[in-house]
C-alpha positions in Angstrom: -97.9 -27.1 -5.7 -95.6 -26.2 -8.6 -92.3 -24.9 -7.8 -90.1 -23.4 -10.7 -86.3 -22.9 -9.6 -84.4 -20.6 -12.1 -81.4 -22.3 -13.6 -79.7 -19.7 -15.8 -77.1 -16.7 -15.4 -78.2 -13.3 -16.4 -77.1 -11.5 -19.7 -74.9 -8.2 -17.9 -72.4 -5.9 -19.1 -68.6 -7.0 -18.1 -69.9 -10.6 -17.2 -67.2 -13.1 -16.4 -67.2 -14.8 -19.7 -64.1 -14.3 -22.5 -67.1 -12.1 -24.7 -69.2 -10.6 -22.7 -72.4 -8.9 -24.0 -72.8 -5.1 -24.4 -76.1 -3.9 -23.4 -77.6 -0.5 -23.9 -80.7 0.7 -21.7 -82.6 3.1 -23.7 -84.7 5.2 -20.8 -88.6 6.4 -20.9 -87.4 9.9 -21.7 -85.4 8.7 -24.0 -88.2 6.5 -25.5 -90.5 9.1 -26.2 -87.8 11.2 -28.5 -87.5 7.8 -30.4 -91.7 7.1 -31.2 -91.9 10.4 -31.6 -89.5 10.3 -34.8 -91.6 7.2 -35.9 -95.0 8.4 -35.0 -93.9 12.4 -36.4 -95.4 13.8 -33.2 -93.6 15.8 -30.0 -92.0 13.7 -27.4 -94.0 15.9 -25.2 -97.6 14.5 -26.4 -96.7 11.6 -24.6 -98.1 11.6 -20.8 -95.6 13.4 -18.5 -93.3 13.6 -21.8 -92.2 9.3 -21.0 -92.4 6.5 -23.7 -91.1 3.1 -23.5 -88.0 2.1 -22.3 -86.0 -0.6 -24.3 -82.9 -2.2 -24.1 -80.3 -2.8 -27.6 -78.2 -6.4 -26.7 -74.8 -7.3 -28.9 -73.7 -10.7 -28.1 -73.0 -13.8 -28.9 -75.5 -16.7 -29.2 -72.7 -18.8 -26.8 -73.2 -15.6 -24.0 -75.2 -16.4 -21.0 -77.3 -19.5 -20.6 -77.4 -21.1 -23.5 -77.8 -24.1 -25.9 -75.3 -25.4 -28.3 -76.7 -26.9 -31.5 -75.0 -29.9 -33.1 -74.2 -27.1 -35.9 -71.9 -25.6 -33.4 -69.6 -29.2 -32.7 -69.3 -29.6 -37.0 -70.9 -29.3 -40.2 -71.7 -32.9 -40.2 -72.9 -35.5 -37.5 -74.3 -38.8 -38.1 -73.5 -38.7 -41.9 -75.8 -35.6 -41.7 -75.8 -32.3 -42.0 -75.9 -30.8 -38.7 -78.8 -29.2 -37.2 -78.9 -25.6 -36.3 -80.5 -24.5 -33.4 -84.2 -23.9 -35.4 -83.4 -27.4 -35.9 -83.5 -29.0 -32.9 -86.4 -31.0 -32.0 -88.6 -28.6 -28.5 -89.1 -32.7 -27.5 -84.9 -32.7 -26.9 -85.4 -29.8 -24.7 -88.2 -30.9 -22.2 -87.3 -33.8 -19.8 -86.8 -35.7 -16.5 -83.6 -34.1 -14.8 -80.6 -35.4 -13.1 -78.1 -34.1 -10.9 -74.7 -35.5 -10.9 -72.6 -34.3 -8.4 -68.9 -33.6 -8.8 -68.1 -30.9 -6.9 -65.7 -33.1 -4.6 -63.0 -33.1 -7.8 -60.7 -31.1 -8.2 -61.0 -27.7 -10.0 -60.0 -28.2 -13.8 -59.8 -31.8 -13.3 -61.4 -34.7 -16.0 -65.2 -36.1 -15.4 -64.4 -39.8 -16.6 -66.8 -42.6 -17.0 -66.1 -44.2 -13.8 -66.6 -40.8 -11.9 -70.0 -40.6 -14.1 -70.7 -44.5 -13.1 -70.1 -43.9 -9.3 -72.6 -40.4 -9.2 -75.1 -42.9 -10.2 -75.1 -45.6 -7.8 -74.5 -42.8 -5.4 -78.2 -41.7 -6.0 -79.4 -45.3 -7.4 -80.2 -44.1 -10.8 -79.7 -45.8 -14.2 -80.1 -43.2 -17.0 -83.4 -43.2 -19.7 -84.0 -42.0 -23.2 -84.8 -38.3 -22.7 -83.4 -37.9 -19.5 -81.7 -34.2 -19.3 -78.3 -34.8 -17.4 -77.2 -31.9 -15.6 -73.3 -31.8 -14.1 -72.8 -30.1 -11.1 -69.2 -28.5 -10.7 -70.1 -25.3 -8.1 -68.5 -22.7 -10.9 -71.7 -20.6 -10.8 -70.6 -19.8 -7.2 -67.9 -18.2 -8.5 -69.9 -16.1 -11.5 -69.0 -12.5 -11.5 -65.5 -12.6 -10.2 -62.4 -13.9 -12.1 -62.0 -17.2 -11.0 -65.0 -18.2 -12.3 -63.8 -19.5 -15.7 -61.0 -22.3 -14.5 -63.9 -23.1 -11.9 -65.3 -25.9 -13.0 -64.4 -29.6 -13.7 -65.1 -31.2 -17.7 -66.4 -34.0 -18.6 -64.2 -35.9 -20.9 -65.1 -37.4 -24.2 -65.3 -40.8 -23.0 -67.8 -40.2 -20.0 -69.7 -38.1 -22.7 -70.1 -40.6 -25.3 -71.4 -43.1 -22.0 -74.0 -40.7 -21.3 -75.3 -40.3 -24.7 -75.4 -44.0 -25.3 -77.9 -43.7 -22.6 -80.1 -42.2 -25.0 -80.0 -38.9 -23.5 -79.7 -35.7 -25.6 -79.2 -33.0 -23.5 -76.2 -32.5 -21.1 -76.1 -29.1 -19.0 -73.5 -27.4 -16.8 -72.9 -25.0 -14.3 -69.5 -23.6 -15.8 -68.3 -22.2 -18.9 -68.5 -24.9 -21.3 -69.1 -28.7 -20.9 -64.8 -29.6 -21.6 -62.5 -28.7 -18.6 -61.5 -25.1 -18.6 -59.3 -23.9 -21.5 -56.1 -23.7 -19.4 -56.2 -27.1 -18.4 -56.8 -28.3 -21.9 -54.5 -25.8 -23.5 -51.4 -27.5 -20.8 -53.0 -31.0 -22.0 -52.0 -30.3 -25.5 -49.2 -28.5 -25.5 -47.7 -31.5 -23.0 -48.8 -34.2 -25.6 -49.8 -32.4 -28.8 -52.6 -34.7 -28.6 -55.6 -32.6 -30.9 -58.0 -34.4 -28.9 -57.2 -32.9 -25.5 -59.1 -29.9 -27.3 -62.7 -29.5 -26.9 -63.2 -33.2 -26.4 -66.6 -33.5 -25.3 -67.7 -30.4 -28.0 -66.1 -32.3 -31.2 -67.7 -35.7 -29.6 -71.2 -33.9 -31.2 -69.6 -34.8 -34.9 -70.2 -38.5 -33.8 -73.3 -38.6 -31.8 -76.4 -35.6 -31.9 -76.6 -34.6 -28.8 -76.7 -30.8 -27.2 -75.2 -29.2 -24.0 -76.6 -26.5 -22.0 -73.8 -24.4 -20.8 -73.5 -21.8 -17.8 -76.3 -23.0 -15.7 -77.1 -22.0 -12.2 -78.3 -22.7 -9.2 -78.2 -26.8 -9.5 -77.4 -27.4 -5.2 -81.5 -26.1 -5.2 -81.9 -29.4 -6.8 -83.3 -33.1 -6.0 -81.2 -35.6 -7.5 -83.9 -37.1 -9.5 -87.9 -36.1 -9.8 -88.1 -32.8 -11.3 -88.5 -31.5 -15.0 -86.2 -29.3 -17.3 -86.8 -27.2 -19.6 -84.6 -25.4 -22.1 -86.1 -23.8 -24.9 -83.9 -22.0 -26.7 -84.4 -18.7 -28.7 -85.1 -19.7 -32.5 -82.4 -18.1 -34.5 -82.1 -19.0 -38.2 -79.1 -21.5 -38.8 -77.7 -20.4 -35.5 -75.0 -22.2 -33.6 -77.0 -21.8 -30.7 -79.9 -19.8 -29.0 -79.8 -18.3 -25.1 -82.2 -20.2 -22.9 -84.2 -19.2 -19.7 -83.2 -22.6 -18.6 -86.0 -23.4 -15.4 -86.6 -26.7 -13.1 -89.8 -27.2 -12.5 -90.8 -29.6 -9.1 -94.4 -30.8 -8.2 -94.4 -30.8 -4.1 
C-alpha cells in the first residue's frame, strides 16, 4: 500500500515567518456578484443566489514551503547563468529521501561536516547521486508561535559543500532557511566581520547547483532511508523560487 505523508507548512495569514502572506477569501455570495459582472447577468440567477468561492494570495515565492532556485543564491553558478525556478530540471526534484537527524544540537548552533558524517553512520547510509537529503532540526514544532524562527540549527557551508559532492541536488529543512537562524549569524558577523558568516550555505549555490527546500514539516513521521520525495515546485517565469506541496511517499 502507498502511504503519502505531507511534508509542507500551510500558506496562512500572520504565519511565523519575517513576510507573511496576505490572503483574501472571496465567499459564494460574494462569487456570484463577481460572474455576474463578467457574465452581465443578476447574481440572483445563480442557484440559491451562490457562485464560486475563490481566494486572492500576495506573497512571496520564499513564503511557505518552498524551493529555492540557484537564481536565488547569484546571478551566476558554475560559470553559468543561473537557473530560475522554470529552469530546474522535475528529475532534481523526485528522489530517494534521507533523514538526518540533529535535533540533539543545540538551537542556533552550526551543522558541520563531522555532525553530517556521524548522522550517517548512525543509520549506515553512504549518500548517492539524486538522493534528496532532508535535515531534521524539530523547528516545525514550533511553527505558529514566535520562537519558531531561532528554532532550528544550519548547516554550515562546509557540511553543505560535502553533501553536494555527494552528487545530491536537493537539500530540505524543517526551519526557516537552510543557514542557522539570522540572530546567530548576524552575532557571528558582527563578532568577526567575517562576510561569510552570512548566508553561508545560500551563497555556497554560486559554486555548486544545487537547491534547498525550506520550511518542511513533519520529518519525525519519517524512516531514515526507503521512501520517495517529491517537490515540484510551482513554475513561475525567472522566479527565485516556486512554493511546493512537498509529500513523502512510502510503499508498505
Amino acid at each position: 500500500m502507498t502511504r503519502i505523508i505531507d511534508l509542507s507548512l500551510p500558506h496562512q495569514n500572520f504565519a511565523s515567518e519575517p513576510y507573511s502572506p496576505i490572503i483574501t477569501h472571496t465567499t459564494h455570495d460574494e462569487g456570484a456578484r463577481r460572474l455576474a459582472a463578467l457574465a452581465k447577468i443578476d447574481p440572483t440567477d445563480f442557484e440559491g443566489g451562490m457562485a464560486l468561492a475563490s481566494d486572492e494570495v500576495t506573497a512571496s515565492t520564499h513564503a511557505g514551503t518552498h524551493v529555492d532556485a540557484p537564481w536565488h543564491y547569484g546571478p551566476t553558478c558554475e560559470g553559468k547563468p543561473s537557473k530560475t525556478i522554470d529552469q530546474v530540471p522535475l528529475e532534481w526534484c523526485y528522489g530517494n529521501g534521507v533523514v538526518l537527524d540533529f535535533r540533539y544540537l543545540e538551537q542556533g548552533s552550526e551543522i558541520t561536516v563531522e555532525d553530517v558524517k556521524e548522522a550517517l553512520n548512525k543509520i549506515n547510509y553512504t549518500l548517492n547521486e539524486g538522493d534528496i537529503v532532508l535535515i531534521e532540526t524539530g523547528a516545525d514544532k514550533y511553527w505558529g508561535t514566535n520562537k519558531y524562527l531561532p528554532a532550528q540549527s544550519g548547516l554550515g557551508m562546509d557540511a553543505t559543500e560535502f553533501i553536494v559532492n555527494q552528487g545530491v541536488r536537493v537539500i530540505g529543512i524543517d526551519g526557516w532557511g537552510l543557514d542557522r537562524p539570522v540572530a546567530k549569524m548576524s552575532e557571528a558577523y558582527h563578532s568577526t566581520h567575517n562576510k561569510k558568516a552570512l548566508w553561508p550555505s545560500h551563497f555556497f549555490g554560486r559554486q555548486r547547483e544545487y537547491l534547498q527546500v525550506e520550511k518542511m514539516a513533519n520529518l519525525d513521521k519519517l524512516p531514515s532511508t526507503g521512501f520517495k520525495v517529491c517537490v515540484f515546485p510551482i513554475k513561475i517565469e525567472r522566479g527565485s523560487a516556486g512554493w511546493t506541496r512537498a509529500v513523502a511517499i512510502l510503499e508498505d
